[in-house]
C-alpha positions in Angstrom: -15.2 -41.2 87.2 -18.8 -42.8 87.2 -21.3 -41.0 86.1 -25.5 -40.9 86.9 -26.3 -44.7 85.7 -23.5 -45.9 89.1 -25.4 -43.3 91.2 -27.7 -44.5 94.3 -30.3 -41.8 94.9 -30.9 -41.7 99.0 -34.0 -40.5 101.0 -34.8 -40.3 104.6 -36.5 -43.3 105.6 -40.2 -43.2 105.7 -39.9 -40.4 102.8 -40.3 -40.2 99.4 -37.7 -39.7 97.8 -38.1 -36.1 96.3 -34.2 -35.1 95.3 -33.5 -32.8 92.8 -32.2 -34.0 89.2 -28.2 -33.0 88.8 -28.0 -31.2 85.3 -26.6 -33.1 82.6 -24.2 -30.3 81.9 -23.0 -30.8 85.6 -23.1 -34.5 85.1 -20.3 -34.2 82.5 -18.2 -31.7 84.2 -18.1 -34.6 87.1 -17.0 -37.2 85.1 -14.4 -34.9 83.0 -13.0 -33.2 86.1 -11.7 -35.2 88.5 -11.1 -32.7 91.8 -10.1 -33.5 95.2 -12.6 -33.4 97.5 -14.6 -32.0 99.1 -15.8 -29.3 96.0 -18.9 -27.6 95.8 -19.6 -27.5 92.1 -22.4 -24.5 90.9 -24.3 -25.1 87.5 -24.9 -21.6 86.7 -27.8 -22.7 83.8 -29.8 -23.9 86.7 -29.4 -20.3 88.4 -30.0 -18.3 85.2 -33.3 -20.8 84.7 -34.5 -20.7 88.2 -34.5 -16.9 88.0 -36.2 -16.6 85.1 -39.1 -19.2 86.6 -39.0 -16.6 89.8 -39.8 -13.8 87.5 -42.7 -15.3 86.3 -44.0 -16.5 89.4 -43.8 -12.9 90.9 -43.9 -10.7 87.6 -45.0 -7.6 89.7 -41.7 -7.8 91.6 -38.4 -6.3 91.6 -36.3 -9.1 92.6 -33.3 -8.6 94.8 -30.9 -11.5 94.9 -29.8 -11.9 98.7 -25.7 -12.3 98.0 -25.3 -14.1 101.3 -26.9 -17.4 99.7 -24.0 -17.8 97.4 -21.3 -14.6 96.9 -19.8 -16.9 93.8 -18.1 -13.9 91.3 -19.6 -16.2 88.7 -22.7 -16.4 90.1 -23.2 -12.8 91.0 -22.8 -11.8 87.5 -25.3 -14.7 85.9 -27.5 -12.8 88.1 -26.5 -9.6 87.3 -27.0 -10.2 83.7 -30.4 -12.0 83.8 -31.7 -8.5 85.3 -31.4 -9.3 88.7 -31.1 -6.4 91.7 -29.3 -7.2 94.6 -29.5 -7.4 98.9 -26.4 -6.7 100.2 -25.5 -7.5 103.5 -22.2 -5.7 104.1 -19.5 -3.4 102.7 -17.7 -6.6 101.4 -21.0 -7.1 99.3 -21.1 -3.7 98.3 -17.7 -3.5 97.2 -18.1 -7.1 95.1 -21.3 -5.6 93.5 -19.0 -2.1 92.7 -16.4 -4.2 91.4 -18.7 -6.1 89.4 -19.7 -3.2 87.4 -23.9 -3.3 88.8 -25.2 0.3 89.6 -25.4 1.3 93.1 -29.6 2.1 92.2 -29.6 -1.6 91.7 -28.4 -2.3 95.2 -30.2 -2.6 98.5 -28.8 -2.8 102.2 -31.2 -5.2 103.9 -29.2 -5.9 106.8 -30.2 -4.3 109.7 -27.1 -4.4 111.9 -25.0 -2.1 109.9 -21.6 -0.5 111.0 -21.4 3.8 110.5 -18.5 3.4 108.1 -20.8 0.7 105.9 -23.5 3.0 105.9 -21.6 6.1 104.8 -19.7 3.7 101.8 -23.0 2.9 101.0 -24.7 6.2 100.4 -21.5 7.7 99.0 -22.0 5.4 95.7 -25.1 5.8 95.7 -27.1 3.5 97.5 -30.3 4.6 98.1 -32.6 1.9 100.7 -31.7 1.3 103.8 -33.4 -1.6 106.5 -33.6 -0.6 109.7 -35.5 -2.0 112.6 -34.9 0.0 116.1 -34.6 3.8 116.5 -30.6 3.7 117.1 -30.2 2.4 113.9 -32.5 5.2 112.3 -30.5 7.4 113.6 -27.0 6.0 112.5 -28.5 6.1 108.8 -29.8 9.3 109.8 -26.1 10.4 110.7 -24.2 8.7 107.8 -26.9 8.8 104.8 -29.0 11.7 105.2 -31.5 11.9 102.7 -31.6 8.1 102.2 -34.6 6.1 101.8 -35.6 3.8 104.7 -37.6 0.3 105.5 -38.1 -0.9 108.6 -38.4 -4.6 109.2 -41.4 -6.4 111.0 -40.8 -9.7 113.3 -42.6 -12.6 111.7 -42.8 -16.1 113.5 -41.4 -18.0 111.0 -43.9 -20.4 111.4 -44.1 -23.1 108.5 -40.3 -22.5 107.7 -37.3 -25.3 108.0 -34.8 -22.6 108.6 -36.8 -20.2 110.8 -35.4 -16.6 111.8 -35.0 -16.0 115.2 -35.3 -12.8 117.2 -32.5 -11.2 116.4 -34.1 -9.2 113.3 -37.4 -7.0 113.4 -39.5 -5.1 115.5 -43.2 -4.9 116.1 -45.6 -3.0 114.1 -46.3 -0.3 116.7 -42.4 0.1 116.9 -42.4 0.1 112.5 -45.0 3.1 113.2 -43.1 5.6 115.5 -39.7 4.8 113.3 -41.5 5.7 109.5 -43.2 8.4 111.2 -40.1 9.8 112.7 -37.6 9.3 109.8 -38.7 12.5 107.7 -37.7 14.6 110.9 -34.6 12.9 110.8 -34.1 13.9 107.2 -34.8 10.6 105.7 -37.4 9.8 103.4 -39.6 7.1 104.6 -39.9 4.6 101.8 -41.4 1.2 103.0 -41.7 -1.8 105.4 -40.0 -5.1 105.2 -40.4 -8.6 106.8 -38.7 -12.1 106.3 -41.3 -15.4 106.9 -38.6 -18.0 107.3 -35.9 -19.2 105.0 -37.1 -22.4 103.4 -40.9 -21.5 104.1 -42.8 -24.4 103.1 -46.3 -22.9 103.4 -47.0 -20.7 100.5 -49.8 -19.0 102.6 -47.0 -17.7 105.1 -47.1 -14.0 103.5 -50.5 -13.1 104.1 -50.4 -12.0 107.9 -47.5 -9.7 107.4 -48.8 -8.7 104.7 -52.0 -7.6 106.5 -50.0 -6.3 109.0 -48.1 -4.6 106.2 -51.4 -2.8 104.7 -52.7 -2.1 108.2 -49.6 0.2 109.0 -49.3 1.7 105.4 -53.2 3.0 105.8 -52.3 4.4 109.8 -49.6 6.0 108.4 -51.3 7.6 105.7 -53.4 9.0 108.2 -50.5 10.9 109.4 -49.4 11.9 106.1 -46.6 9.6 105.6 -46.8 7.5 102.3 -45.2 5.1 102.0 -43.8 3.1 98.7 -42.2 -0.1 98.9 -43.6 -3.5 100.2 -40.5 -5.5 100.4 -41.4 -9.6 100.8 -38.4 -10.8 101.8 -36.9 -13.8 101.2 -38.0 -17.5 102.4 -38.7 -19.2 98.7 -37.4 -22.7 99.3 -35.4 -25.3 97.1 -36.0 -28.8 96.8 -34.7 -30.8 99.4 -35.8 -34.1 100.4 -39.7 -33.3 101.3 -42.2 -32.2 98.4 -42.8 -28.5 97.9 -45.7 -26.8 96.2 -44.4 -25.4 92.7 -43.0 -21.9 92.9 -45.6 -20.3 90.8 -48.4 -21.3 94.2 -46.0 -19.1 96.1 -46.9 -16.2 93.9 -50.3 -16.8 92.7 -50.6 -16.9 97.2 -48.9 -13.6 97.1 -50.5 -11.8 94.4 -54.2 -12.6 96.1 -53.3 -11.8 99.7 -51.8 -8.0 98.3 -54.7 -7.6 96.3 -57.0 -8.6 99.3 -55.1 -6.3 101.7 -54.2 -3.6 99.6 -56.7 -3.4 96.8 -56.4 -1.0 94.7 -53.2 0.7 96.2 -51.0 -1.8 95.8 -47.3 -0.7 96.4 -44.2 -1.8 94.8 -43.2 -5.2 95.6 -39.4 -6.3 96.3 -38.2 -9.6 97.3 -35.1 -10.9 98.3 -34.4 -14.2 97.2 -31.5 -16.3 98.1 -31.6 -20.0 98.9 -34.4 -20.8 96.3 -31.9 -19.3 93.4 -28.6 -21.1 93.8 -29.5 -23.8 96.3 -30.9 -26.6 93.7 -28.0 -25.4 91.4 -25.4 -26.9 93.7 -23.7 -30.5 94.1 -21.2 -30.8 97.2 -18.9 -33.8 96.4 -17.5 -35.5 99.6 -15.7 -38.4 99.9 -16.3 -41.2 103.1 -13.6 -41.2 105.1 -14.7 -44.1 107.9 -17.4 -46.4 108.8 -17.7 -47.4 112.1 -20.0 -50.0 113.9 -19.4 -48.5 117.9 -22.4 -49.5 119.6 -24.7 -52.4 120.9 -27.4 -50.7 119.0 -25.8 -51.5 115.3 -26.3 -48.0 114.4 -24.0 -47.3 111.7 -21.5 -43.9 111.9 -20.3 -42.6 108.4 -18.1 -39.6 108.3 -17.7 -37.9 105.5 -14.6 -35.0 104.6 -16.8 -32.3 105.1 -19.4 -31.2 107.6 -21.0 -28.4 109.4 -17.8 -26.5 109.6 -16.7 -27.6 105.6 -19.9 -25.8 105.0 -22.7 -27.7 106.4 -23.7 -26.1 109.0 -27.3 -26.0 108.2 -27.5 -29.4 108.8 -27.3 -27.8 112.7 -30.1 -29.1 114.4 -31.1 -31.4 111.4 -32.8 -28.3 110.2 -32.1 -28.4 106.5 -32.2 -32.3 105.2 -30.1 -32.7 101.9 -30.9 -35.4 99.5 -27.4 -37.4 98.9 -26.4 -39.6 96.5 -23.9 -42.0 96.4 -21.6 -42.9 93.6 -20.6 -46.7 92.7 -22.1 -48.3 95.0 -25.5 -50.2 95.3 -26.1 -52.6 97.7 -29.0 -52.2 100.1 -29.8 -49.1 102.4 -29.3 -49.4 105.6 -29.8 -46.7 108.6 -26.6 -44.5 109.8 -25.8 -41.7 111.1 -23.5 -38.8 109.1 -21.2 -36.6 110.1 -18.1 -34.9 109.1 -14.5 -35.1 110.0 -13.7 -33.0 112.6 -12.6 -33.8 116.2 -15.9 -31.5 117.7 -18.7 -33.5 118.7 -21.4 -31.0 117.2 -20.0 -32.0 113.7 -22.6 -34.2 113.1 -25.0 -33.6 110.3 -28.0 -36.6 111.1 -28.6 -38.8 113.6 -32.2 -38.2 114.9 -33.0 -38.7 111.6 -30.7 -41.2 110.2 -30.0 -41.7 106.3 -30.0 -44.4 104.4 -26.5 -45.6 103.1 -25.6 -48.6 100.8 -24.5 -51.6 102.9 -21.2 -51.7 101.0 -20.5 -48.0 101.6 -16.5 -47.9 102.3 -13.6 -45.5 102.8 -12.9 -43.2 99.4 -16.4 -44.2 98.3 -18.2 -41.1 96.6 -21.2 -39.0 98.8 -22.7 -36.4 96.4 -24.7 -33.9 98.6 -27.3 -32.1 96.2 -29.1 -28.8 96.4 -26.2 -27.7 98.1 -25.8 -24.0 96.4 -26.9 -22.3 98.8 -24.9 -21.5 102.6 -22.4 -23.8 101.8 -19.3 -22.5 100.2 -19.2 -19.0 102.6 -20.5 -20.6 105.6 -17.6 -23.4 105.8 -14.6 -22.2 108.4 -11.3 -21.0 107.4 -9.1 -23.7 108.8 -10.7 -25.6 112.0 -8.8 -28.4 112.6 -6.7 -27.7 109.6 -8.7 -28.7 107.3 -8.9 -26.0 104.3 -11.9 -24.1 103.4 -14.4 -25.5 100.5 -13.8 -25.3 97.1 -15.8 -23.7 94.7 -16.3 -24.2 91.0 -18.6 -22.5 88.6 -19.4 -23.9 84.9 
């Protein structure tokens, strides 16, 4: 195996090259352990340190780690240990975190499409917040966790994020109003309002209108003698990529000013729910090229690679997410191509409008290391399409 001195660091062209450092530790597990690919290999250091630097950067928060980022056993309890609460998504979720031995107090259901039978799991081991966002889910929580604690989620634009949210989740604050104000009739207690700004928001500013919308509809509802509790900040801390990021600590210097602005002096709790920004930077995805082709008039290089957006790639979809690669023992000079993965479906292709750069020499069996690949890789890649078996996954 070659290690970091054979390794050709790639950018998009016309960008600086900003990719992440791999972790010496993770260095020497490559060279010792030589897997077939494609692996995804998770430095859980990097996870336990990057929570740790979150903490600090939002001291006044409870942090809940969103599980859907990476559902790793092994990383899940790294968390778990560093003091981390949790954002379950379903009863699978809730059912890992049981297993794992964390509290049910410790656990929050933030999705808000939720079936009855979750719902009642849920609240029969004790967990206690619930995210709703229209009035028929109010009432199934209602239904199946009377007495529970409820948040209901505001639409945000997702403006200034890489990954943004689409419709599917929120509802407007006039909604937010008549569903708090209705839960304790319903026998729920109504605890708090959520929102989400984007996942890989790149504009640490991107909180402050929800949160003003936030502090608008705590004070109106005050007025109506419902207090609420909880702010929850969602998620949307990004990980380095291949574009420069402000450091982590702007994010919550930005957030601690716009809650003290809206809020002032009765500021509520603060939750987040981190995902991407823990685990993503903590991730290498090894692949391995399995053809070069020159097809075209143009001269536009195609490299496919063993895995792609259904090997657990698929936020490559629409370009969105750009990973910095690297590629191992070879170094002759970049040159454009596009990249895609193996598959006989013609949306398996991770960059063309914005081509990378890969080594002149590149050939079959040669070594693409994808980094900052933690996060929506291992659990997004298919169970068999086309055969081809679903990504492996190793924690040191």
């Amino acid at each position: 195996m070659q290690g970091l001195a054979d390794a050709l660091e790639l950018a998009t062209p016309g960008s600086a090259s900003t990719a992440p450092s791999v972790s010496a530790r993770l260095e020497a597990f490559l060279d010792r352990t030589p897997l077939p690919t494609p692996f995804l290999a998770m430095d859980l250091s990097v996870v336990a340190r990057t929570y740790d630097e979150l903490v600090r950067a939002l001291p006044d928060c409870a942090i809940y780690y969103a599980m859907k980022a990476n559902p790793l056993p092994d990383v899940v309890d790294v968390l778990a240990r560093a003091g981390s609460a949790f954002d379950i998504a379903s009863q699978a979720e809730l059912d890992q975190c049981l297993r794992a031995g964390i509290p049910a107090e410790r656990l929050s259901f933030g999705n808000t499409i939720k079936t009855s039978a979750a719902i009642a799991r849920a609240h029969r081991h004790g967990v206690g917040i619930f995210a709703v966002d229209c009035a028929s889910e109010l009432n199934k929580v209602a239904a199946h966790a009377p007495g529970a604690r409820v948040s209901v989620r505001l639409a945000t634009d997702g403006r200034g994020a890489e990954w943004p949210l689409s419709r599917k989740f929120g509802c407007d604050v006039g909604m937010a109003f008549d569903l708090l104000a209705r839960a304790p009739g319903l026998g729920l207690e109504p605890f708090g309002v959520s929102f989400h700004v984007g996942s890989q928001q790149t504009d640490p500013g991107a909180w402050d209108r929800p949160i003003a919308e936030s502090a608008a509809l705590f004070e109106r509802l005050r007025r109506r003698g419902v207090e609420l509790q909880c702010l929850n900040l969602g998620g949307g801390f990004p990980a380095p990529y291949r574009t420069s990021l402000p450091p982590i600590s702007s994010y919550g210097k930005a957030i601690e000013r716009s809650v003290q602005r809206h809020f002032g002096s009765r500021g509520p709790q603060l939750m987040v729910d981190p995902g991407r920004h823990l685990v993503a930077r903590a991730g290498l995805l090894r692949t391995e090229v399995v053809l070069v082709a020159n097809r075209s008039s143009e001269g536009l290089r195609w490299v496919y690679l063993d895995c792609g957006k259904f090997g657990g790639l698929a936020e490559a979809g629409d370009e969105a997410i750009k990973y910095p690669l690297r590629v191992m023992g070879r170094t002759g000079r970049p040159l454009r191509a596009a990249l895609a993965g193996p598959t006989c479906d013609s949306a398996d292709v991770l960059y063309e409008k914005t081509p990378c750069c890969l080594p002149a020499d590149l050939a079959e069996g040669d070594r693409v290391d994808i980094l900052s690949a933690g996060a929506y890789t291992h659990t997004y890649a298919a169970v068999g399409f086309n055969g081809f078996p679903p990504l492996t996954a190793v924690a040191i």
